[in-house]
Wavefront OBJ file of the C-alpha trace (Angstrom):
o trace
v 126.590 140.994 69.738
v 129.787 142.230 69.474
v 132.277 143.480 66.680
v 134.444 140.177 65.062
v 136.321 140.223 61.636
v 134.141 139.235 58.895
v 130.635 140.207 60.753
v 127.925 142.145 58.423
v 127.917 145.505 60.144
v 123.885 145.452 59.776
v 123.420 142.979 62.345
v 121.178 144.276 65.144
v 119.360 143.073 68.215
v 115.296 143.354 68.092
v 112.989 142.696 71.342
v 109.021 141.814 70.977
v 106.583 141.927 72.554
v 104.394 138.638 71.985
v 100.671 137.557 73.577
v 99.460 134.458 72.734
v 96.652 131.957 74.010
v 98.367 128.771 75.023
v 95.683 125.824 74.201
v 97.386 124.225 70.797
v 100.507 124.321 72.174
v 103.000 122.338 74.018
v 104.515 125.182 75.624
v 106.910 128.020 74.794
v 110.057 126.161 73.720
v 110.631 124.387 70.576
v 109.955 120.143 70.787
v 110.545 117.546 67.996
v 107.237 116.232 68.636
v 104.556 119.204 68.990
v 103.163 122.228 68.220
v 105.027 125.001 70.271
v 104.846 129.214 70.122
v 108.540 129.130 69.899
v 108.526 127.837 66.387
v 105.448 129.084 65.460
v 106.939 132.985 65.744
v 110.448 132.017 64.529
v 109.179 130.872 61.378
v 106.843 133.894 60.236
v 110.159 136.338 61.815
v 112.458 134.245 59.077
v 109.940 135.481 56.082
v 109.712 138.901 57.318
v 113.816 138.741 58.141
v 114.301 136.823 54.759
v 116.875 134.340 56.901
v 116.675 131.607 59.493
v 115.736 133.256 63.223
v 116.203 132.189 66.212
v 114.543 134.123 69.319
v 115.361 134.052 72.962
v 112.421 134.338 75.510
v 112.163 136.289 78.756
v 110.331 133.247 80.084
v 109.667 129.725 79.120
v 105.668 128.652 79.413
v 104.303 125.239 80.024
v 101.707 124.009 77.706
v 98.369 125.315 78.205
v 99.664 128.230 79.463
v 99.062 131.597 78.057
v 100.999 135.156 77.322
v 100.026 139.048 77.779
v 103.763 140.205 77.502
v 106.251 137.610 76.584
v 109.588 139.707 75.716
v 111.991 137.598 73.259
v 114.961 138.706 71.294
v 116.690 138.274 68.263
v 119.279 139.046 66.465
v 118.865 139.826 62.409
v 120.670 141.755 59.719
v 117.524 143.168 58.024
v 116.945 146.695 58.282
v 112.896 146.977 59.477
v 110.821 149.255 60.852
v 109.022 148.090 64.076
v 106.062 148.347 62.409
v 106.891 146.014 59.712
v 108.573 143.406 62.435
v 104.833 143.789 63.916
v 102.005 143.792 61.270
v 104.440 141.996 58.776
v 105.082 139.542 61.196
v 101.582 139.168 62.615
v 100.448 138.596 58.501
v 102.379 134.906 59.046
v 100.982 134.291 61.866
v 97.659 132.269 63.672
v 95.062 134.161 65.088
v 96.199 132.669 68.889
v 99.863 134.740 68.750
v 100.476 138.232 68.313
v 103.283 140.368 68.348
v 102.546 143.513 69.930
v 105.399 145.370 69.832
v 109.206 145.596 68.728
v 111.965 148.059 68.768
v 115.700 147.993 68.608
v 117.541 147.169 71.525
v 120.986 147.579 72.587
v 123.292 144.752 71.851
v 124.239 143.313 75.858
v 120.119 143.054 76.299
v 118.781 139.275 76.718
v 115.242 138.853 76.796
v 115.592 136.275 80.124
v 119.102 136.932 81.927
v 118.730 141.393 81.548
v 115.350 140.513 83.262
v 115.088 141.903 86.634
v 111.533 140.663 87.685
v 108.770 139.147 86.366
v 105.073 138.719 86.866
v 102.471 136.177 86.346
v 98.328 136.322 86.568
v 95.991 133.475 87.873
v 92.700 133.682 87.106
v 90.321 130.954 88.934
v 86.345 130.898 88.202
v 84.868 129.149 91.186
v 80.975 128.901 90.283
v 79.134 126.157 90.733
v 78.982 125.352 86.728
v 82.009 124.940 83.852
v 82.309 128.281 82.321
v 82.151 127.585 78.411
v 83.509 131.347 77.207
v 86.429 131.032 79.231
v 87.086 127.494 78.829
v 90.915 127.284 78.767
v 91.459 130.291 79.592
v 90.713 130.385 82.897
v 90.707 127.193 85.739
v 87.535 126.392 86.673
v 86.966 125.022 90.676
v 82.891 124.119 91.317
v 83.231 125.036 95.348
v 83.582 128.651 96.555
v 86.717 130.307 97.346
v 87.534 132.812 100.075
v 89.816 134.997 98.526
v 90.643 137.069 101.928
v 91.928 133.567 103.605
v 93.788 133.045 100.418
v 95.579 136.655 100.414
v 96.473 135.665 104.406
v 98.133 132.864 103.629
v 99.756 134.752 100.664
v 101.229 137.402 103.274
v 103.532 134.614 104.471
v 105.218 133.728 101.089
v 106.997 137.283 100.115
v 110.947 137.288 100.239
v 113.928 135.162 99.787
v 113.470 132.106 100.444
v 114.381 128.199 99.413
v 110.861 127.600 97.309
v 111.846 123.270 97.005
v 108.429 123.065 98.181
v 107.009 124.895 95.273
v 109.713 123.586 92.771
v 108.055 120.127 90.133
v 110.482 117.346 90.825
v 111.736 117.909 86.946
v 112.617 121.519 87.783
v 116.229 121.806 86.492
v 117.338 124.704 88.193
v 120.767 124.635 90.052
v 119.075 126.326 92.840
v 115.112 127.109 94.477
v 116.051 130.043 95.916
v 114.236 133.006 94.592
v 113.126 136.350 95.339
v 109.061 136.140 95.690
v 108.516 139.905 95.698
v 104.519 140.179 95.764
v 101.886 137.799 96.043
v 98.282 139.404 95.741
v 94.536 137.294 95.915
v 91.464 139.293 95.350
v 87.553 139.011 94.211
v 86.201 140.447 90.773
v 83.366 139.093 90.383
v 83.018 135.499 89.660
v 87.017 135.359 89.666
v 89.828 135.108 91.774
v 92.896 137.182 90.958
v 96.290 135.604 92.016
v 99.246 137.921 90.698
v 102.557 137.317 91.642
v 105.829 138.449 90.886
v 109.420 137.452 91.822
v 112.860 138.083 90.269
v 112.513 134.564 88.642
v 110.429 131.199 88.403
v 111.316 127.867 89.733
v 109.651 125.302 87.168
v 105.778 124.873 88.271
v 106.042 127.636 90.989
v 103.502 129.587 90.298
v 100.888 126.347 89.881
v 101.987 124.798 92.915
v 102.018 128.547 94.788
v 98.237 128.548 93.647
v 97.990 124.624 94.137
v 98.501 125.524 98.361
v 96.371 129.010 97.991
v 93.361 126.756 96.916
v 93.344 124.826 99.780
v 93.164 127.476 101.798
v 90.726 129.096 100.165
v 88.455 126.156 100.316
v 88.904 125.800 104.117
v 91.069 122.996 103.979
v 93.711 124.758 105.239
v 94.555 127.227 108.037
v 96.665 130.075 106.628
v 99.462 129.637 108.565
v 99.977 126.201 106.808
v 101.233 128.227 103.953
v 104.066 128.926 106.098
v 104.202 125.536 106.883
v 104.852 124.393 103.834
v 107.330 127.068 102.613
v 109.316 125.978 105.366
v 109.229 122.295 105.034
v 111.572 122.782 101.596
v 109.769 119.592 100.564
v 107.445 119.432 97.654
v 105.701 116.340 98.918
v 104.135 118.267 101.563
v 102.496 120.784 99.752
v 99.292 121.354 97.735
v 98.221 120.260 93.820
v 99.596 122.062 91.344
v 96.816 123.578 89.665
v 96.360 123.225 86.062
v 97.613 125.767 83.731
v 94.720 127.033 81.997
v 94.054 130.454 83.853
v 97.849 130.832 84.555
v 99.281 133.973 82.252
v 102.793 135.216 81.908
v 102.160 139.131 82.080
v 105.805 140.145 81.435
v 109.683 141.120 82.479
v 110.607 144.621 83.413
v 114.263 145.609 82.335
v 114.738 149.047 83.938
v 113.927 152.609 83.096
v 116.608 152.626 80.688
v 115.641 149.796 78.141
v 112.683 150.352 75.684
v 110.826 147.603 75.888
v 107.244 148.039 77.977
v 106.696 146.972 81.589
v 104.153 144.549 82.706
v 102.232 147.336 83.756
v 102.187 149.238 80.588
v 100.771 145.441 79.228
v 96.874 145.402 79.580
v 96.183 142.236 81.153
v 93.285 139.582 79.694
v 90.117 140.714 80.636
v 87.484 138.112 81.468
v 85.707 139.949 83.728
v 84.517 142.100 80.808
v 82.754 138.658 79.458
v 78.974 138.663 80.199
v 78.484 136.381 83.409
v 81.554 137.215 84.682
v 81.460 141.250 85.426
v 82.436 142.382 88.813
l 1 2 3 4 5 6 7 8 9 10 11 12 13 14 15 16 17 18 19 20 21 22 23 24 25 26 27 28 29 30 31 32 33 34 35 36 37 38 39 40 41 42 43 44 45 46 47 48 49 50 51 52 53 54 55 56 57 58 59 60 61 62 63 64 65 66 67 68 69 70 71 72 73 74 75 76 77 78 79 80 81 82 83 84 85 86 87 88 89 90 91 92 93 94 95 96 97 98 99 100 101 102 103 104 105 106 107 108 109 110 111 112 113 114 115 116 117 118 119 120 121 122 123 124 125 126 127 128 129 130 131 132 133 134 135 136 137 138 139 140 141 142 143 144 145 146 147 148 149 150 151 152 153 154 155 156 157 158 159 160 161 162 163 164 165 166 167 168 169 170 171 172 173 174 175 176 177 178 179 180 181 182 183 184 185 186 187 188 189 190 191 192 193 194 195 196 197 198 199 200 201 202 203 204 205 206 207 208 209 210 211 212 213 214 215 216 217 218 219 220 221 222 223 224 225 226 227 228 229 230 231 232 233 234 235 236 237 238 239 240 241 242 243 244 245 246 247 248 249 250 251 252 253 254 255 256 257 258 259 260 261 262 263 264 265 266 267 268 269 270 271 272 273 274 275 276 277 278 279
């Protein structure tokens, strides 16, 4: 925002905090043709703002895919509380989306270009039988998993690198390089972990990260053919991209100095607290 003749003084930039369970919709954005979060949360904000909103989001999730932190802004003239930008706009909304928090936040902020990293959470079940609890909310694989050979081949995926190989063929980014900071696998319980987190996304990156993870795990693969494939910078010769159910966006950290909470400060979905699945 900035100062121009004519502008309402009262105009002011707000940030949420938004979870939401990804299952009805077609993704984050807004489409012509389906159900998506995006309108969903811009149309309960207008009746709490009492004018049109439009909201900018740290990160834009496929459909199917689900939300412990999504930061968006917006920019509004109404003079609210955080509380009533939360439980006001929460009243409008369906029990799958949730703001969680809001605050003011200085005008240069953008929820997706201030972001300086951002993390995302796999969670893979890998019993023998469908879990029915969970069911969308987790991806479901009916052979066992070694999650130690998966966090090897991990190890060989951290830093800057061109990520083509990871990238969907739709992926409209200018470029695939990206900054994977930390890539994680571990066991709880009947679950496999998979966090990662990198200064930004290529379209599908995290699925098709996961996609060559899972073969590895399974004992398809060596390793070392994560390596491989990384540097190949060809997305033919890599792995499936897993589906998205399981895959969450756990947040965007903005620096000390902004407000809004970290990823860490986010509790992240819990399955493992379902009975059957306790580790």
């Amino acid at each position: 925002m900035t100062d121009t003749p004519g502008r309402d003084p009262r105009w002011q930039k707000v940030a949420l905090v938004v979870e939401y369970n990804g299952q009805a919709y077609s993704g984050w954005q807004s489409q012509h043709h389906a159900p998506s979060v995006q309108a969903v949360l811009e149309k309960a904000l207008s009746r709490i703002a009492d004018h049109p909103v439009a909201v900018v989001a740290a990160g834009r999730t496929d459909a199917g895919v689900h939300a412990a932190g999504q930061t968006v802004h917006f920019e509004t003239v109404a003079q609210r509380p955080p509380r009533a930008w939360t439980l006001g706009c929460n009243s409008h909304l369906p029990a799958d989306i949730s703001v969680r928090w809001a605050g003011e936040v200085p005008a240069d902020f953008h929820a997706r270009y201030s972001a300086q990293w951002r993390r995302y959470r796999y969670l893979i079940c890998d019993r023998a039988t469908r879990p029915a609890l969970l069911a969308g909310r987790v991806a479901w694989y009916h052979y066992a998993l070694d999650a130690s050979r998966m966090q090897q081949a991990a190890g060989h995926l951290p830093g800057e690198h061109d990520f083509s190989s990871f990238r969907a063929a739709e992926c409209q980014s200018r470029t695939a390089f990206r900054r994977l900071d930390e890539i994680t696998v571990r066991r709880v319980g009947e679950l496999v972990v998979v966090d990662v987190q990198a200064n930004a996304f290529l379209h599908h990156m995290v699925r098709n990260l996961a996609g060559v993870l899972l073969a590895v795990g399974r004992g398809e693969r060596e390793p070392e053919w994560a390596a491989e494939v990384l540097a190949a910078r060809d997305r033919r010769v890599g792995g499936i991209t897993a589906p998205a159910d399981g895959l969450y966006f756990m947040g965007a950290f903005y620096g000390e100095h902004v407000a809004v909470p970290t990823p860490v400060d986010v509790p992240p979905p819990q399955p493992a607290l379902v009975p059957g699945l306790a580790g």
